[in-house]
N, C-alpha and C positions, 0 to 999 in steps of 0.2 A: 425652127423644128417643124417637120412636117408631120402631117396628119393622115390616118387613113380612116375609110368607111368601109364594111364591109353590107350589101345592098342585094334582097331580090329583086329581081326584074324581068317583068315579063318581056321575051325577048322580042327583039324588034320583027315585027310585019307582022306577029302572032295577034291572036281577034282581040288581047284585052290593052295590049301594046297598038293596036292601030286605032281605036277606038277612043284612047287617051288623048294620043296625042291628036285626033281629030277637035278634041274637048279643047286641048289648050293653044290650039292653033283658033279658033274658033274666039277665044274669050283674048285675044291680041285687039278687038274692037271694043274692050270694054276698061272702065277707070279701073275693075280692080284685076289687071291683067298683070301686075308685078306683086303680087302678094308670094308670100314665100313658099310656096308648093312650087310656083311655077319657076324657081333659082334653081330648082333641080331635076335629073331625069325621073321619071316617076320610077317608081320604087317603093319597095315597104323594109324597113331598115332591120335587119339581121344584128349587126354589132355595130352601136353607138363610134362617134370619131374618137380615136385613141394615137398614142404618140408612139415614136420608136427612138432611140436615143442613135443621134449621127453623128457620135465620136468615133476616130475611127480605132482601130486594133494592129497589130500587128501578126502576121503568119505564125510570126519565132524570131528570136534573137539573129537568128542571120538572115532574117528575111527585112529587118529592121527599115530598108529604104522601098519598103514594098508594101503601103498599107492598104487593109483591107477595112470598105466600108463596113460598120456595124450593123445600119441599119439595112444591107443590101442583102446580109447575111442572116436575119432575121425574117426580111419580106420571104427571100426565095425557099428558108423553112417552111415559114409560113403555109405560102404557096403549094410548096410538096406535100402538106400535108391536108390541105383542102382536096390534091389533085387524088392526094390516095382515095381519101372517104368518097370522094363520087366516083372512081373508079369500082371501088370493090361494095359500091351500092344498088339498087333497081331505081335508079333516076327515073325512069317514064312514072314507075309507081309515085314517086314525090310527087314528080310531076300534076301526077293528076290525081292525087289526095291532097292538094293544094287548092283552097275552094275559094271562089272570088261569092261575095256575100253579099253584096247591095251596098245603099250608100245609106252613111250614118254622120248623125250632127253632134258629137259630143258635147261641144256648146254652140250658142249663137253663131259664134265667126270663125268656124273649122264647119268643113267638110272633107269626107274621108268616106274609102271604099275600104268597106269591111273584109277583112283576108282570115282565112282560119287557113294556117298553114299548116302541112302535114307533119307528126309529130318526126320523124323521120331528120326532119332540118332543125327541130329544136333539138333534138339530141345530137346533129355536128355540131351547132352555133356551142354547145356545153362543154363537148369533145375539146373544142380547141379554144375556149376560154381556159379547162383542164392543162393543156398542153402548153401553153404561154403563161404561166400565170403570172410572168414579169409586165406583160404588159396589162394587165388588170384591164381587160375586156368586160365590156359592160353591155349584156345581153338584151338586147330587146324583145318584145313580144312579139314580133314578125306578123305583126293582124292589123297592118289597114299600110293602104295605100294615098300620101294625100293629095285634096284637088284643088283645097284651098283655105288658107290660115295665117294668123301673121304672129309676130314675136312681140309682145308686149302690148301694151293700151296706153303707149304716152299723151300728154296732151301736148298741142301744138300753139306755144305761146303766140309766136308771131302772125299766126292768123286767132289769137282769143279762141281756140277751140281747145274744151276742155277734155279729161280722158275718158270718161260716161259717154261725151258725144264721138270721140270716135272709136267706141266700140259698139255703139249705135249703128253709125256709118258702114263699118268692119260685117255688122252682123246682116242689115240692106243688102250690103254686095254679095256677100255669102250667100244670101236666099236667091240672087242672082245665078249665082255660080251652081247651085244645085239646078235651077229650074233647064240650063243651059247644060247640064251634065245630063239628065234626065232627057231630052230630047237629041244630045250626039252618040250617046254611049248607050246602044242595046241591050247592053248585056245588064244595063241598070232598071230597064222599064219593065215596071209592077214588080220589083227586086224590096227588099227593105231585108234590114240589118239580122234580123231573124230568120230571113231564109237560108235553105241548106244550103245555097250555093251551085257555080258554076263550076265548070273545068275549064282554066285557060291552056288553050294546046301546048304552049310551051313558056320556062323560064330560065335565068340564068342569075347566077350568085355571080355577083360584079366586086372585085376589092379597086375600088380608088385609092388614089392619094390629091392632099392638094395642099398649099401651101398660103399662106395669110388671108387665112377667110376673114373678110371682110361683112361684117352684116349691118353697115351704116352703107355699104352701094347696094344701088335697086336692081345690078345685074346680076346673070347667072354666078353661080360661084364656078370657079375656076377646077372644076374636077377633072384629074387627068386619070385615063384609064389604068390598073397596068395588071391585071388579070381576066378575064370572062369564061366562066364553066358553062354551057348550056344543058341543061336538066333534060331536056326531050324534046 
């Protein structure tokens, strides 16, 4: 069964999209350079991953040797109804009541750029939780963008390391991972989590799909595009 994500992002070549990825092109020279921020494009997540059922349907009774995908028929609603709301909206206003906020540690071994996104996009991401509600979409808070974090504090028998030391280790790298954000990304310097914020010139609401995500490999995950809105 395949999965989709629905994702902000700031669009590509824009100041807070070149500046990222100056960040994580940057930290490819360092051990914690596959932590899980960097398995994805950055992004600050709109609607959690959710499923679509790919059984397929039929037209009608005489249509019966002609079936139609389920899940095909769903995306492309979907979709139309993403395409309406930014149509009949003032996207540049999103746009730019969408505030990039500095960089914040929620704990030790997470770093995250604070997003106060404009209320404007919380009330589509509601819209069309509203409009689906078979797929029981799970809305996110659309406020932070991450740079670096991982999934769990196991411990690592075969090297005798225990899960306290490698969230020790997790939290080193991290203070890494800030100090190294802090000197590629401008738009972070003399920033903290309490300021008003910036304006990135442009973003775009991305819907993926991808199929058998994998989170025991250290590579990207396999996300394939199959919409892009660009906000301004």
């Amino acid at each position: 069964m395949a999965e989709f994500i629905i994702y902000l992002e700031p669009t590509k070549n824009s100041v807070l999209w070149t500046q990222v990825q100056a960040y994580f092109e940057a930290s490819q020279s360092y051990l914690w350079a596959q932590n899980e921020a960097a398995r994805y494009p950055a992004h600050i997540t709109m609607v959690g991953f959710f499923t679509i059922p790919t059984t397929s349907v039929f037209a009608s009774a005489s249509e019966a040797t002609t079936p139609i995908n389920e899940t095909d028929t769903i995306v492309d609603k979907l979709i139309s109804s993403v395409t309406q709301r930014i149509n009949s909206s003032d996207s540049v206003f999103i746009a730019e009541t969408t505030l990039v906020q500095g960089l914040v540690r929620p704990s030790p071994d997470s770093l995250l750029i604070a997003i106060q996104p404009s209320p404007m996009l919380l009330d589509w991401a509601q819209a069309l939780k509203d409009a689906f509600p078979e797929l029981e979409l799970r809305l996110k808070k659309t406020n932070h963008l991450s740079l670096c974090y991982w999934i769990g504090q196991e411990a690592i028998p075969e090297n005798g390391i225990r899960a306290e030391e490698v969230f020790v280790q997790h939290s080193r790298w991290t203070d890494q991972a800030e100090q190294l954000a802090r000197s590629v990304i401008p738009l972070m310097q003399g920033m903290t989590g309490a300021s008003m914020g910036v304006v990135n010139n442009s973003w775009d609401i991305v819907l993926y799909t991808i199929h058998n995500r994998d989170r025991s490999c250290p590579q990207p995950y396999p996300l394939v595009e199959v919409q892009r809105w660009t906000l301004a």
